[in-house]
N, CA and C of each residue as an Amber inpcrd file, in Angstrom:
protein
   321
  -7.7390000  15.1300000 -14.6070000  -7.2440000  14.6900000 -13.3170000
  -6.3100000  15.7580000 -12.7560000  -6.1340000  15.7460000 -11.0360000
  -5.1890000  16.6500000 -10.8880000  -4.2330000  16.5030000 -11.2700000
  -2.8920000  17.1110000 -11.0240000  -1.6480000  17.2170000 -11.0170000
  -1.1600000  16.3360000  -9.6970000  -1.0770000  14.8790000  -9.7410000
  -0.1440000  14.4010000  -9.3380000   1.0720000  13.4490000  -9.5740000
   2.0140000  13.2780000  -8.5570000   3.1040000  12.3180000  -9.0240000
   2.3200000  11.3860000  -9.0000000   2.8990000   9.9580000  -9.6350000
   2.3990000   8.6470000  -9.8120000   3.4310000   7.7630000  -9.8730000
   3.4560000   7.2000000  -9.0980000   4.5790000   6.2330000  -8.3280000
   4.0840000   4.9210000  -9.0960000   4.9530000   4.3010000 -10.5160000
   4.9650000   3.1800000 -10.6200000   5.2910000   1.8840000 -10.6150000
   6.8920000   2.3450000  -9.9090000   7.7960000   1.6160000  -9.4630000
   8.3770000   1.8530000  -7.9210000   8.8180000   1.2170000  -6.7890000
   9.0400000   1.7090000  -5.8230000   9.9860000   0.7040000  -4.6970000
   9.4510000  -0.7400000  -4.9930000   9.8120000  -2.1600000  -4.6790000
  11.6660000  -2.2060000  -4.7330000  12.3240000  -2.0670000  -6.2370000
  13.3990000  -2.1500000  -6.1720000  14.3530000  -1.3860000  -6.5130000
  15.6320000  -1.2950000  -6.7450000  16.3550000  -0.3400000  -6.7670000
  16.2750000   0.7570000  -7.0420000  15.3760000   1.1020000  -7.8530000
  14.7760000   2.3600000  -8.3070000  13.2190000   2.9710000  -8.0200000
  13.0880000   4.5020000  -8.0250000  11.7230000   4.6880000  -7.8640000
  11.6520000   5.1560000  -9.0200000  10.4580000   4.6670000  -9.9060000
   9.7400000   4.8360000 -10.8050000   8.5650000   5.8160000 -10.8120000
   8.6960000   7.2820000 -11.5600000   7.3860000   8.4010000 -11.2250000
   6.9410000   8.5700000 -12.7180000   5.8260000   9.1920000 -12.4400000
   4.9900000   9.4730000 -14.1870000   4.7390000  10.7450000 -13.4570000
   5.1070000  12.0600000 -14.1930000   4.0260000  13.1720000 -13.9610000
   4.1340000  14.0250000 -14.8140000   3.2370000  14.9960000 -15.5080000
   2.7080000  15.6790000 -17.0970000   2.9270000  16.5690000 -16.5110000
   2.6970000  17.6080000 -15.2630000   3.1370000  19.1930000 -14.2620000
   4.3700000  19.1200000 -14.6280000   5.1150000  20.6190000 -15.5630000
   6.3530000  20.9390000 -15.8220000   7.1170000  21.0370000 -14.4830000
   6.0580000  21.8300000 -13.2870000   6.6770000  22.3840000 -12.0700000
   6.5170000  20.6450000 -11.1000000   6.0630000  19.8540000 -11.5190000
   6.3480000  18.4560000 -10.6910000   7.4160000  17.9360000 -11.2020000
   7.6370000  18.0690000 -12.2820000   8.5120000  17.4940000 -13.2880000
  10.0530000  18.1210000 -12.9490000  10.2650000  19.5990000 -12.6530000
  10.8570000  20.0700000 -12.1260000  11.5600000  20.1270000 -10.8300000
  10.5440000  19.6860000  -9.6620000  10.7020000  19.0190000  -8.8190000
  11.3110000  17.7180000  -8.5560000  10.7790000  17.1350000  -9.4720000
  11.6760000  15.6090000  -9.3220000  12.8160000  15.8890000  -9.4050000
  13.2290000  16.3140000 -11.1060000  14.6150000  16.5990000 -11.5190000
  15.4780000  17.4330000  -9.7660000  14.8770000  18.1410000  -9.2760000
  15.6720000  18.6080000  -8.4480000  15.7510000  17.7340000  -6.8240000
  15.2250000  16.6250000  -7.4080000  15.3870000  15.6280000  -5.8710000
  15.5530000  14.6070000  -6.4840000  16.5120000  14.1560000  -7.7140000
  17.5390000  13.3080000  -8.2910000  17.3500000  12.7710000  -9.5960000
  16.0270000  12.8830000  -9.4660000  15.3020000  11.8170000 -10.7320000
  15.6760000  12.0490000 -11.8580000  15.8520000  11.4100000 -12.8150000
  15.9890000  11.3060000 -14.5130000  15.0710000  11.6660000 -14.9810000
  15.0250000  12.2710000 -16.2490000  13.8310000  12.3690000 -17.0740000
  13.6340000  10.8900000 -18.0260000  13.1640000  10.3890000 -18.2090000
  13.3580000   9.5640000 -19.2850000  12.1710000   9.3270000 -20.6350000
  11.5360000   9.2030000 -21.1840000  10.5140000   9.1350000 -22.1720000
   9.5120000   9.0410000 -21.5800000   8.0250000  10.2460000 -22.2400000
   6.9640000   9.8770000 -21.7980000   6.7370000  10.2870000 -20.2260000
   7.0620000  11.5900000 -19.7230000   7.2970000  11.8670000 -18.5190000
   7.2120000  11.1480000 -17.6550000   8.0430000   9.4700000 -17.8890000
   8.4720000   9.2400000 -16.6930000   9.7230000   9.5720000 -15.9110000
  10.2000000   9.6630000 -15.1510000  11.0430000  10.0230000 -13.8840000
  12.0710000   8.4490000 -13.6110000  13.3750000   8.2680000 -13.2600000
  13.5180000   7.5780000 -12.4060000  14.8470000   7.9790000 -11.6510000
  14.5320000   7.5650000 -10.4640000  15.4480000   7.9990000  -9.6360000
  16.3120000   5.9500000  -8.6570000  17.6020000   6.2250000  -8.7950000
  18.3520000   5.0940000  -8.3010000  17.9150000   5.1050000  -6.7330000
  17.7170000   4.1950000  -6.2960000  17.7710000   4.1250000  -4.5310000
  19.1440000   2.7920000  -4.3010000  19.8170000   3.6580000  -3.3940000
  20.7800000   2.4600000  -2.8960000  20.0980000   1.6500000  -1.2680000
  19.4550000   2.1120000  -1.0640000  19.1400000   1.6430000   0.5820000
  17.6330000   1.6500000   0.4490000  16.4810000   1.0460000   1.7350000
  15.5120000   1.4940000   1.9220000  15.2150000   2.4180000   2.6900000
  16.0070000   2.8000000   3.7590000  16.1530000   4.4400000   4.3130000
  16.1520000   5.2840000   2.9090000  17.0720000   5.1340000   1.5070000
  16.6190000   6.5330000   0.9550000  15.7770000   6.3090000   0.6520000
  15.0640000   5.0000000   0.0500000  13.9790000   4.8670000  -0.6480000
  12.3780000   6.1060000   0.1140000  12.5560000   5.2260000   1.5450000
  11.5700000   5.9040000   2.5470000  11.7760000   7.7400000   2.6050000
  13.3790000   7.9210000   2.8430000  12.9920000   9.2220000   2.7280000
  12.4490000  10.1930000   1.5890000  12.4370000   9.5940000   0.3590000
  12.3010000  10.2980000  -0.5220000  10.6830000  10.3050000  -0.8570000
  10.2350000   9.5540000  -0.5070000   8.4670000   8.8280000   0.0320000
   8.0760000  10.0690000   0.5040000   8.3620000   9.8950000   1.7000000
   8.1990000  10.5200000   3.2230000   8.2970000  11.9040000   2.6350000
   8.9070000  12.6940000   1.6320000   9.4180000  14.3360000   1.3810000
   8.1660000  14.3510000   0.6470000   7.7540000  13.5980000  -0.6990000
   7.0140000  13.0610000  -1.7490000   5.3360000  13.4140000  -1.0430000
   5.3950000  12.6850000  -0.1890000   3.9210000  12.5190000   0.2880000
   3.3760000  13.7350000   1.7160000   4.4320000  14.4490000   2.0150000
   4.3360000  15.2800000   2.7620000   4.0710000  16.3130000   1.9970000
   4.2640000  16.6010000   1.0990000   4.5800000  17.9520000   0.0020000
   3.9910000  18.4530000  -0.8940000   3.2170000  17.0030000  -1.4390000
   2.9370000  16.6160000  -2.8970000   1.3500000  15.9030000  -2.5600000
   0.7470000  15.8660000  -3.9040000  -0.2310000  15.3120000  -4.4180000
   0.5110000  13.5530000  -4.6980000   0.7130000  12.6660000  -4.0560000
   1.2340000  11.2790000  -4.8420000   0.3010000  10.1150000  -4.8340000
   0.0540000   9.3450000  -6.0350000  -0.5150000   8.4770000  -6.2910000
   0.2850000   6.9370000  -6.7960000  -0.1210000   5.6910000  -5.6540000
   0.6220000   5.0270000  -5.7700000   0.2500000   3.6970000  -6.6440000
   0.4900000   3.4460000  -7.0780000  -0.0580000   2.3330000  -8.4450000
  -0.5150000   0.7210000  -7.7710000  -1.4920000   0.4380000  -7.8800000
  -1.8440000  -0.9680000  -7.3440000  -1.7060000  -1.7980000  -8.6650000
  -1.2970000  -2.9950000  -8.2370000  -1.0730000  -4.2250000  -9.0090000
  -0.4650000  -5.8030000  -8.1230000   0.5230000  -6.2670000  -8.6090000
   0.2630000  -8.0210000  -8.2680000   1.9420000  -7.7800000  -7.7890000
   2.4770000  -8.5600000  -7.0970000   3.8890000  -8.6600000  -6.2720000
   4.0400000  -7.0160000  -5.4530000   5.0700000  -7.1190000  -4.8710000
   5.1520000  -6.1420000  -3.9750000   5.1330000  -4.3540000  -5.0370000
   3.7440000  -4.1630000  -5.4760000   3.2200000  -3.1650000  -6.0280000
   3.4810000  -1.8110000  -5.2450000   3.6220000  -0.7680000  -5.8290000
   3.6810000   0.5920000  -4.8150000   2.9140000   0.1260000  -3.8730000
   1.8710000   0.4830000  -4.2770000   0.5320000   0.7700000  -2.9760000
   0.5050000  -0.6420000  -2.5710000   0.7370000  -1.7430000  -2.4550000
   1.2900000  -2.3320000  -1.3580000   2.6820000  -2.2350000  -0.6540000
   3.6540000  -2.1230000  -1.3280000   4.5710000  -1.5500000  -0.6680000
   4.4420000  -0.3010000   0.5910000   3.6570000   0.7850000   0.0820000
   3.6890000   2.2600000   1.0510000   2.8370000   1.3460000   2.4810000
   1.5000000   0.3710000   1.8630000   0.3930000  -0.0130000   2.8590000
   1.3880000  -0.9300000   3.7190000   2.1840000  -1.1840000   3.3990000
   3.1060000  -1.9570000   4.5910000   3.9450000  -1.2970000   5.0960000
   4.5730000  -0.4630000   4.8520000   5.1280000   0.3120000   5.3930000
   4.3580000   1.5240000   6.7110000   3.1440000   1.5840000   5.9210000
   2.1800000   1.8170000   6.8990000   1.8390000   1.4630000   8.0610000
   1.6810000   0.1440000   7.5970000   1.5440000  -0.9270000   8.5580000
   2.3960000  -1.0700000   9.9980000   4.0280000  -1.1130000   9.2940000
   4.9580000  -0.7890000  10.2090000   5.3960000   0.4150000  11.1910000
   4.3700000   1.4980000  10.6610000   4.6430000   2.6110000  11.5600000
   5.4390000   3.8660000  10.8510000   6.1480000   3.3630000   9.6760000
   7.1410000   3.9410000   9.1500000   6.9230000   5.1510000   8.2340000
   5.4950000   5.3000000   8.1220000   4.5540000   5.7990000   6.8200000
   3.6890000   5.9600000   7.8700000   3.3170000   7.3520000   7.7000000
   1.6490000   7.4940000   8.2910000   0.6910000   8.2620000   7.2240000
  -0.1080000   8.4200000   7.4630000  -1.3630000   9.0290000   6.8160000
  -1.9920000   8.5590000   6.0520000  -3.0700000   9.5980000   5.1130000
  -3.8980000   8.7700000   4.4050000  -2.7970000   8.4230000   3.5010000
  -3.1250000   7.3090000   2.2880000  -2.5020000   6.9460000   1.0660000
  -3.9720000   7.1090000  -0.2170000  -2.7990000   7.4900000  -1.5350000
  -4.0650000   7.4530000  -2.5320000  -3.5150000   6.0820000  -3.3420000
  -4.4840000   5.2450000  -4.0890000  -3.8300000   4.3800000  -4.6820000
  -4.7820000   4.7550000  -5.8350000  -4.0740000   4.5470000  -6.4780000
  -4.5520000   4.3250000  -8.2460000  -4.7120000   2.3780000  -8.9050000
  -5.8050000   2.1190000  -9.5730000  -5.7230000   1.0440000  -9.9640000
  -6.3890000   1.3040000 -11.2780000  -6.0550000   0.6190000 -12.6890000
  -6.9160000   0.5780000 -13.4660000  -7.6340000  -0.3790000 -13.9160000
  -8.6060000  -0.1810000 -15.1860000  -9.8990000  -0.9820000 -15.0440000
  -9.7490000  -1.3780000 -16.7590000  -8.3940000  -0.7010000 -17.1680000
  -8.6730000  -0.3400000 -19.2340000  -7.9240000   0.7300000 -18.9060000
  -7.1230000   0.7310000 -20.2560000  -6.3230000   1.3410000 -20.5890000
  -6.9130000   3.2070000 -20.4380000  -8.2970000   3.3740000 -20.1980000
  -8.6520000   4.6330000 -20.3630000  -9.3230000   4.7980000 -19.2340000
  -9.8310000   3.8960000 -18.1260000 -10.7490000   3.8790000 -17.2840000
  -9.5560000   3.2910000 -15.4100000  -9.8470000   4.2420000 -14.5520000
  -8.9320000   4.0300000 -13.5060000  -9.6720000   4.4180000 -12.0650000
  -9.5660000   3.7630000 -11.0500000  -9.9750000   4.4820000 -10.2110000
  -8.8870000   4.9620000  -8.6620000  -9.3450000   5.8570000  -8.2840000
  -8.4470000   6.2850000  -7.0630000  -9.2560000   6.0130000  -5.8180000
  -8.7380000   5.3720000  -5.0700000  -9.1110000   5.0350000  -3.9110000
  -7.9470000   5.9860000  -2.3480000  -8.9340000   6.2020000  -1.7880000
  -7.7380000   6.6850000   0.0150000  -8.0130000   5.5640000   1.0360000
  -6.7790000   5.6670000   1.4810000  -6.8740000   4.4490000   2.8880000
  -5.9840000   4.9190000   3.6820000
């Protein structure tokens, strides 16, 4: 797969990233994020303005993939935000099928 971020958290106080690229990985670290086990990332959000701006830098810049699942999931989260005007462009969402099997969808 390529090299992208993967947004698995995004909903609440924190954004939640997965990415294996030393130089993505690098990137995060230098736009706040933690390293924490298992190259995930997390970074604190106090507001939804930072939340959005840090989106908005993320998806302008970057390869990002946003994780589908059940309650206010990334990729429903960004698709409403979409919705609102606040977010434009395409979106990639990631969903999986098995622990080894996933697919990426654009909308």
């Amino acid at each position: 797969m390529k090299s992208y971020i993967l947004i698995h958290e995004l909903a609440g106080s924190r954004i939640v990233a997965q990415c294996d690229d030393v130089k993505l990985q690098q990137l995060l670290i230098a736009l706040g994020f933690i390293k924490e086990q298992n190259d995930f990332f997390i970074k604190k959000v106090d507001t939804e303005q930072q939340r959005i701006h840090i989106i908005k830098n993320l998806m302008q810049n970057y390869q990002v993939l946003f994780a589908d699942g059940q309650d206010w999931s990334p990729a429903q989260l960004i698709l409403y935000y979409r919705d609102q005007g606040i977010i434009d462009g395409k979106i990639k969402i990631i969903s999986w099928q098995n622990q080894h099997k996933y697919k990426i969808i654009e909308e």
